[in-house]
Structures are given as C-alpha cells and as structure tokens.
C-alpha positions in Angstrom: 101.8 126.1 107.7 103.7 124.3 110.4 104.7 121.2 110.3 102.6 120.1 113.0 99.8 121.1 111.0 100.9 119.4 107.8 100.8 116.4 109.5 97.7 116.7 111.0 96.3 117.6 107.8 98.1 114.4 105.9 96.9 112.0 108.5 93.2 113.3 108.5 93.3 114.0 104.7 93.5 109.5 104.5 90.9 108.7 107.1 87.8 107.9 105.0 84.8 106.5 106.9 86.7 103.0 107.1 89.4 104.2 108.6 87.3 106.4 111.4 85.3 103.0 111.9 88.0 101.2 112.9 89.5 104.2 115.1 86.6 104.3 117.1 85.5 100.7 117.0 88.6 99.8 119.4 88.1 98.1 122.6 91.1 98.4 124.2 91.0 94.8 125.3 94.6 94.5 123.7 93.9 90.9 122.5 96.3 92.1 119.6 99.5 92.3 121.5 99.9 88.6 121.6 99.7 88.1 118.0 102.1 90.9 117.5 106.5 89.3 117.5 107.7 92.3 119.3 105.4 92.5 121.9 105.9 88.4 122.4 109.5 89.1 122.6 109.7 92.5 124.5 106.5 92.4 126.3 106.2 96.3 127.1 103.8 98.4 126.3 105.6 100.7 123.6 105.1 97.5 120.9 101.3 96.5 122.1 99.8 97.5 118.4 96.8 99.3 119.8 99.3 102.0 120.9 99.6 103.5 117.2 96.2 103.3 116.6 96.0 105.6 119.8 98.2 108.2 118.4 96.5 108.4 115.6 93.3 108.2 117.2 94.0 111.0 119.5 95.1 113.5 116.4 91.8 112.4 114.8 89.3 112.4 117.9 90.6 116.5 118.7 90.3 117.4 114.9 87.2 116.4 114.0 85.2 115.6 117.0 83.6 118.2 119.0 84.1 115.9 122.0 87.8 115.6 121.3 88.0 119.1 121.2 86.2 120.0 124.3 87.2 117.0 126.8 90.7 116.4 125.3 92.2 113.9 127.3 88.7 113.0 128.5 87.8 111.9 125.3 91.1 110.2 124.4 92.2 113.1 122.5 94.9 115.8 122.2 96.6 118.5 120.8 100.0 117.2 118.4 103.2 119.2 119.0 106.5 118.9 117.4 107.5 116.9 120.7 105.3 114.1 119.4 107.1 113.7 116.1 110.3 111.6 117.6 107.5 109.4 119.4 106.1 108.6 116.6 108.9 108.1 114.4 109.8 105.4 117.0 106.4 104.0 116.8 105.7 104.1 113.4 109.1 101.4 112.8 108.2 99.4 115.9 105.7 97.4 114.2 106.4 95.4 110.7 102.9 95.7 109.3 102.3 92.0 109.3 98.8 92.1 110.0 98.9 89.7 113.2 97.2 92.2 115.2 94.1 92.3 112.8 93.9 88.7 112.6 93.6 88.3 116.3 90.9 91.6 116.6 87.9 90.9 118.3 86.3 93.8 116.6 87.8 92.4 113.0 89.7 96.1 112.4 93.0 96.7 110.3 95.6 98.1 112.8 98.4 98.4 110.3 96.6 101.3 108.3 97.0 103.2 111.3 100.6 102.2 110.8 100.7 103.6 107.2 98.8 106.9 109.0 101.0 107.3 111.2 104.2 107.0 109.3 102.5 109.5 106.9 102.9 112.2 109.7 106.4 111.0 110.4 107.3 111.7 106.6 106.0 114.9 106.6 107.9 116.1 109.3 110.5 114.7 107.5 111.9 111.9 109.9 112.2 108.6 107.7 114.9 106.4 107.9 117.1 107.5 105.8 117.7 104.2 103.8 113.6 103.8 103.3 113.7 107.6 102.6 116.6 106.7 99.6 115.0 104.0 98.2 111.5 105.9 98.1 113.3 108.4 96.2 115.2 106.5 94.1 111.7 104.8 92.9 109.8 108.4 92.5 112.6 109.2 90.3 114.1 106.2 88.4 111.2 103.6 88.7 113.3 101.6 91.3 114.6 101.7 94.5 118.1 100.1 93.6 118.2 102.6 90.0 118.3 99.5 88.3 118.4 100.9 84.7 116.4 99.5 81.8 120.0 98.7 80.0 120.8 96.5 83.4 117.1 94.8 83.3 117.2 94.0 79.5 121.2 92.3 79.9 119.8 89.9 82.7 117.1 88.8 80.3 119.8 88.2 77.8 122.3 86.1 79.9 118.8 84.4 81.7 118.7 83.3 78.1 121.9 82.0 77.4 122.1 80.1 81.0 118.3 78.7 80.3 118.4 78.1 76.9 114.9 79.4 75.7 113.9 82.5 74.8 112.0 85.3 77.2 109.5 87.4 75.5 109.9 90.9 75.6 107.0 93.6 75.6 104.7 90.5 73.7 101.5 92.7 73.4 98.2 90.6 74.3 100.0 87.7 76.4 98.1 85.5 79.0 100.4 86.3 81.2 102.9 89.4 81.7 105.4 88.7 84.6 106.9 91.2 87.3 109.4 90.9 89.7 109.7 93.0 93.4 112.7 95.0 93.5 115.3 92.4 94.9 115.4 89.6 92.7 117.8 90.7 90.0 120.5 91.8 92.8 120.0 89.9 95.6 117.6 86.9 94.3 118.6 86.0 90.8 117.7 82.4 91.0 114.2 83.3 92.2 113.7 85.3 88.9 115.3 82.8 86.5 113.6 79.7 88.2 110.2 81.7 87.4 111.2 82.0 83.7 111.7 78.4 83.4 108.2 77.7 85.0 106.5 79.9 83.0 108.3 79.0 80.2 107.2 75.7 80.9 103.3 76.0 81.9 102.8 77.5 78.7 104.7 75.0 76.6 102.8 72.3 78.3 99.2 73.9 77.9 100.0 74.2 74.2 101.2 71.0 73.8 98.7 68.7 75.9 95.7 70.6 76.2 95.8 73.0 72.7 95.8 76.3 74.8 98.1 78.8 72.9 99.3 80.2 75.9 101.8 83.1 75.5 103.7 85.1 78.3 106.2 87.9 78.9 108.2 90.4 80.3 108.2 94.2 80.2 111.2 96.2 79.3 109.6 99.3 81.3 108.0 97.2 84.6 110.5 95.1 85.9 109.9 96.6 89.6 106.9 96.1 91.8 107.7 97.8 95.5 105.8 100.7 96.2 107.9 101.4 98.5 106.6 105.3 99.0 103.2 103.9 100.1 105.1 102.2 102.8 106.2 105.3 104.3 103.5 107.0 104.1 104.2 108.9 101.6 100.7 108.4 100.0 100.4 111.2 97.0 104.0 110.0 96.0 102.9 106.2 96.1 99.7 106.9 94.3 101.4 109.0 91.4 103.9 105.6 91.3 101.1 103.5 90.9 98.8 105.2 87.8 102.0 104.8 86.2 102.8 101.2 86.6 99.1 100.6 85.7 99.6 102.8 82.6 102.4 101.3 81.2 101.1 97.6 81.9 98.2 98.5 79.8 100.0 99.1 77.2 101.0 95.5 76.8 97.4 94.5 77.2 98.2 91.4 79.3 95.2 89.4 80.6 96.9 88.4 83.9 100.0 89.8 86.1 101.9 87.5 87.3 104.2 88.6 90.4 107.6 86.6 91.7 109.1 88.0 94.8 107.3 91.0 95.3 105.7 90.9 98.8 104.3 94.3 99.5 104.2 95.6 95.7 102.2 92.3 94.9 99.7 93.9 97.9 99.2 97.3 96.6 98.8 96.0 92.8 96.7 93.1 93.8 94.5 94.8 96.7 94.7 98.3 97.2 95.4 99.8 94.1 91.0 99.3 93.5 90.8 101.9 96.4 93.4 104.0 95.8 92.3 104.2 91.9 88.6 104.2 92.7 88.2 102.0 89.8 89.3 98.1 89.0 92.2 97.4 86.8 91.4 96.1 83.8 93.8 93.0 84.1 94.2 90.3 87.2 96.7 90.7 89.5 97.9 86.8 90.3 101.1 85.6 92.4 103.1 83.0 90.9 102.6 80.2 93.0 98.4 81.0 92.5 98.7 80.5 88.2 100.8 77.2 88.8 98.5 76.2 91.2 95.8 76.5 88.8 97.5 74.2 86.5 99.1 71.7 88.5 98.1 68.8 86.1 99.4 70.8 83.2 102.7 71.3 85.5 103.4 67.5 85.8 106.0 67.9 88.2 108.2 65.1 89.6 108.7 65.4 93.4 111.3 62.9 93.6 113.5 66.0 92.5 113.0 67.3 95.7 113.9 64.7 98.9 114.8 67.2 101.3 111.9 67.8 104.3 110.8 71.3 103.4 108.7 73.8 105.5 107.2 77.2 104.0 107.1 80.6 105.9 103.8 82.8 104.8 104.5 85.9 104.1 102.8 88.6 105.9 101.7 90.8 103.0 101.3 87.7 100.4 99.1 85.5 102.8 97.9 87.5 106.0 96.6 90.4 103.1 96.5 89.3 99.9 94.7 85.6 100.9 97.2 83.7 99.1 98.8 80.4 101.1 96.5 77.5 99.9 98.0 77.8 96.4 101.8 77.8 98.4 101.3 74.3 100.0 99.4 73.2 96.8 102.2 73.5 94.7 104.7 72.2 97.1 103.2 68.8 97.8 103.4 68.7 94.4 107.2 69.9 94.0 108.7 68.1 97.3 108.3 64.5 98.4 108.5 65.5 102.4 106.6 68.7 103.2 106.5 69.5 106.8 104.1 72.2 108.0 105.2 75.1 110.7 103.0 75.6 113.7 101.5 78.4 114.0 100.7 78.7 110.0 99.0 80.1 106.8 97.1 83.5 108.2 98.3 83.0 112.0 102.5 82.6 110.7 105.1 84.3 112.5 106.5 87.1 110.3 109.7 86.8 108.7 110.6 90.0 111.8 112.0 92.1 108.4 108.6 93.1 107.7 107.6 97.0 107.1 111.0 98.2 105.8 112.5 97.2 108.7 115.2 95.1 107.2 116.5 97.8 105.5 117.2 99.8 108.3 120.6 99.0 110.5 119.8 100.8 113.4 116.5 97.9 113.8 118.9 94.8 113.1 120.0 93.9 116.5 116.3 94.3 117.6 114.4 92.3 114.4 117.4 89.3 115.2 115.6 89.4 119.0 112.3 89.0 117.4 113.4 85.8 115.2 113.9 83.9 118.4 110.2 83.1 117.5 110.7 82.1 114.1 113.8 80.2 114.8 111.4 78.0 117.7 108.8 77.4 114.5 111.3 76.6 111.8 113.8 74.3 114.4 110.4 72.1 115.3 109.6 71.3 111.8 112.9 69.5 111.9 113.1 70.9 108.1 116.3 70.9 105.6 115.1 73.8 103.3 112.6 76.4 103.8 110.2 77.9 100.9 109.1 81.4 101.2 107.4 83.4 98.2 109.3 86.5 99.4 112.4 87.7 98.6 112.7 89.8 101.9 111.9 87.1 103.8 114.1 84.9 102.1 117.2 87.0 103.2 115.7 88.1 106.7 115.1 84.1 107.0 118.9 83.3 105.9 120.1 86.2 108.4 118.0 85.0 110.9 118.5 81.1 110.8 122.5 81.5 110.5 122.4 83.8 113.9 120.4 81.3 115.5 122.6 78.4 114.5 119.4 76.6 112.3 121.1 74.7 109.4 118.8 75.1 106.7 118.8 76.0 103.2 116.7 79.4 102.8 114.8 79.0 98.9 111.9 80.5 96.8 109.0 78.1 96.5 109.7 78.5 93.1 112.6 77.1 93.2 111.9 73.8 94.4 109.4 73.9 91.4 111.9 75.0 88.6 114.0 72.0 89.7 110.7 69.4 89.8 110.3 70.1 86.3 111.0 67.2 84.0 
C-alpha cells in the first residue's frame, strides 16, 4: 500500500457521521477567517480555516461519494498524490487549533477536527515536525514527552515537601480528589505545580475543619503527565492506546474526581473526548483546578489584599473555547486579587495565546507565532494590567515570550498562583 493510500485510508477511517456532517455542512461564506489570529494577521488565503477543511473534504467527497468520483473537481473533489503531502504538512501547522473558527461558524461546525484529520495524513506520510514527532515518541514509550522518570517525579514531591512544609499523598487509594499535572510544570512551571499542592492541601484541611467533610487528596506515582500529545498529531491509534492506559492506571487509585493543573490539551482529551474515543464514560470526573476551588470558594476564604497588583486572565483555547471552563477562572480570581481587569475580546471569543496546536514547540513557526501575538499584545497592553493569570502552562511561556518581544511589562503567572499566595 502506498502511502497515498495509507493516508487516505487513515483520514476516512476517523470520519464518523459527525465528521461527514460537518464536511458537507460548510457554506463557504468564510465567516471563520476573522476569528482565526493568523488570518487577522496575514490576511491571505493559505490561513482562512475553511481551507483545511477543504483538503480534507476533497479526499473524502472522491472516496466515498459517487459524485466525487464522477465530477471530481465539479463536485469539490479529487484524487490525493504524493505532491499534496508537503501542502498539507504546511496546512496542517498553520492553524493552532484554538477553536476560533467554530465559535464564529454560522453552521455551528468544529473546523479543528479537520485539523486533527488532516495532520493524521501528514503523520502517515511521515512528515511531522520533528520536535512534535520526539515528544509523541517519547510519551508512546516512556509515558512523557520530556522522559521524566518516575524517580525524577517522586524527588520533586519530596523537596515540594520540604519547601511547603506538609506532606503530599502518594497513590492514597479512594481520595476525593487525585491530582495531575500537563507535561511542563515540573521543568518549566514548578511553581504552578507546588502552588496547586498548597491549595489543595488547603481546601481539604479547611472542609474538614469547618464544615466536617473528611476530604482526602493525592498524587499518583505512575500519572504525573497529562499531554496526549500523539492525538495532536494525528496520530490517533497511538493516542488512543496512550489513553486506556492513563484511564487504567487512574482506576486503580479509585479517585472520585481528577483534578488537572497546567494541562491544556491533555485536560481536553481526558475531560471531553476520551467518552468518544472509549465509547464508554469514565468512571471518575474529570475537573480543572480552578473548577474544584471554584466550587468551594467559601471553604477557600481567601484574602485578596494579598494580591494588589491589576491582573487580567488569558483563556485558554483548549481549557475554555472546548472544555467550557472560564466562569470558574474569573470566579476564583475576584476572589484571589483585589483589582481584576477583564481583556476585550474574552472568555470563549479570547485571542489564543498564538502557541496553540504544538506550535510552540516548533522553531521553524517562532518568528511567525511572535507576528500573530501582535494581537494579543493590543488585548493585554489595553487592560493596563501588572500580572496576567492563565491556567496553561504553554500559554504562560508563549505569553512571557510574547509580552517581552513586544516590550509589555507584565508579570506572566498561573491563576493558581495568585490563589496559593491569597491563602491565609
């Protein structure tokens, strides 16, 4: 088999009758273009998002309509050659998968799944970026992208300890809550992760002192990494193999809730497409951080005069655009800051953080995503802001890269935080 043809067959083997609906149920009015940053910062045709869903469309509309196969370019259809393969791979990592374009749909469909289809055929032919190709590896094989080692994870814990002064439950079977980091914190974010243990810690001290609630939480020696990152590149057998055994192994620890810190696309595919791509519920919630304190706010009892700074939050894109959490974000931070300042656009309509989609992590991009931040730069320069909250460590880094280029002078945090330090 060619590997035209094991493309073809990989793309059409993922488009279920959801995925057809929104291939055909595409106007072409292009209404998405101006929610999408590179189009609003190139403005050519090769970033308007309906353009992938067109290359996919065309593979699908000759395979499996008899239209397609008859009128072929008539029908918006055509045969796929090897010469397609470097269009696509240029395609497929023009767009950050931020979901702006299905916001702004007039026919409500998901363009970024034509993304993931289309980067799926652009795997198979082997054409990755080689960093997102690594660290796809590297998680197939170790668990996590970096190869942090369980002996790394488990002496973090310990110092976390030391520096924090409480102990951090490990593998508690049973716990309310079971706690997961993405895949950058420990590295890149350490303050993110320790500033969770302290809130958690905290929560459940307070709900078993004030309200009686023996609330317990932990971490897992074996999960300490939520990224997913083979799903991202469309590497769809691979990410669904990675996934049954996260999901296995969190079982085993019986936890009633999953709580995720820093994780932006892992907290997606845990929280809402792992029910599809397991064709059965899990048998635990899926909750982010900033949702569970959120929820107990008046347990929390957090003093805001900690925090006098103005502060601004950026959504992001796979946390609030897909996964529906941003109330919870500005719930908590009103509660944590004394001056929160709100960005315009915000909440589902937010400019990404232009690292989106893996594109951070790949060099070649980095002169084109720092273009794209001239939007987000405008938003976060109005607000007038000292520090910005995110609940993403990616964006927290793209946002540091981003704001220094630009000349902002702001301080780039977790949400979280601002809330470790509002604790009394």
């Amino acid at each position: 088999m060619s590997k035209v043809e094991q493309a073809v067959k990989t793309v059409l083997s993922h488009v279920d009758a959801y995925y057809a609906f929104c291939l055909e149920g595409c106007f072409h009015c292009h209404v998405c273009a101006y929610n999408c940053p590179f189009f609003n910062t190139f403005h050519t045709w090769e970033y308007v998002p309906v353009m992938i869903g067109d290359e996919v469309r065309k593979i699908y509309r000759y395979v499996s309509t008899l239209s397609g196969r008859i009128l072929r370019s008539l029908a918006s259809a055509s045969k796929p050659s090897e010469r397609d393969f470097e269009k696509w791979a240029k395609m497929a990592y023009n767009c950050f998968m931020c979901g702006g374009c299905s916001v702004a749909c007039a026919s409500i469909l998901e363009e970024p799944p034509f993304t993931h289809l289309l980067r799926s055929a652009v795997h198979t032919a082997g054409l990755t970026p080689k960093p997102l190709a690594d660290y796809a590896l590297n998680e197939l094989e170790t668990g996590h992208p970096l190869r942090l080692s369980k002996e790394e994870w488990l002496s973090f814990i310990e110092s976390s300890k030391s520096e924090l002064g409480f102990d951090i439950p490990i593998d508690l079977e049973g716990a309310d809550y079971l706690l997961i980091p993405g895949w950058l914190e420990v590295k890149e974010s350490p303050s993110t992760l320790k500033a969770a243990f302290k809130a958690l810690n905290h929560l459940t001290s307070m709900l078993r002192i004030y309200y009686g609630v023996k609330a317990t939480w932990t971490v897992s020696s074996e999960i300490y990494c939520l990224a997913f990152i083979p799903m991202m590149i469309g590497d769809f057998d691979g990410g669904e193999q990675l996934l049954k055994k996260v999901v296995e192994k969190i079982e085993k620890l019986k936890p009633k809730t999953v709580v995720v810190v820093g994780a932006d696309y892992g907290f997606r595919v845990l929280k809402v497409m792992s029910r599809k791509l397991l064709k059965e519920p899990l048998p635990f919630q899926v909750k982010h951080i900033l949702t569970v304190l959120d929820e107990n706010l008046c347990a929390l009892n957090l003093n805001k005069h900690a925090n006098t700074d103005p502060v601004t939050y950026h959504d992001p894109c796979q946390i609030a655009r897909w996964s529906g959490v941003y109330r919870e974000a500005r719930g908590v931070l009103k509660a944590a800051v004394e001056n929160y300042r709100e960005m315009y656009p915000s909440g589902l309509l937010n400019w990404c953080c232009m690292g989106g989609g893996g594109l951070y992590e790949i060099p070649e991009k980095r002169d084109t995503i720092l273009k794209a931040f001239a939007l987000k730069a405008d938003q976060i320069y109005k607000t007038r802001a000292k520090i910005v909250a995110t609940a993403c460590t990616t964006c927290k880094l793209m946002l540091a890269e981003g704001c220094k280029h630009y000349g902002i002078p702001v301080e780039i945090v977790d949400a979280i935080e601002l809330v470790a330090k509002a604790i009394k």
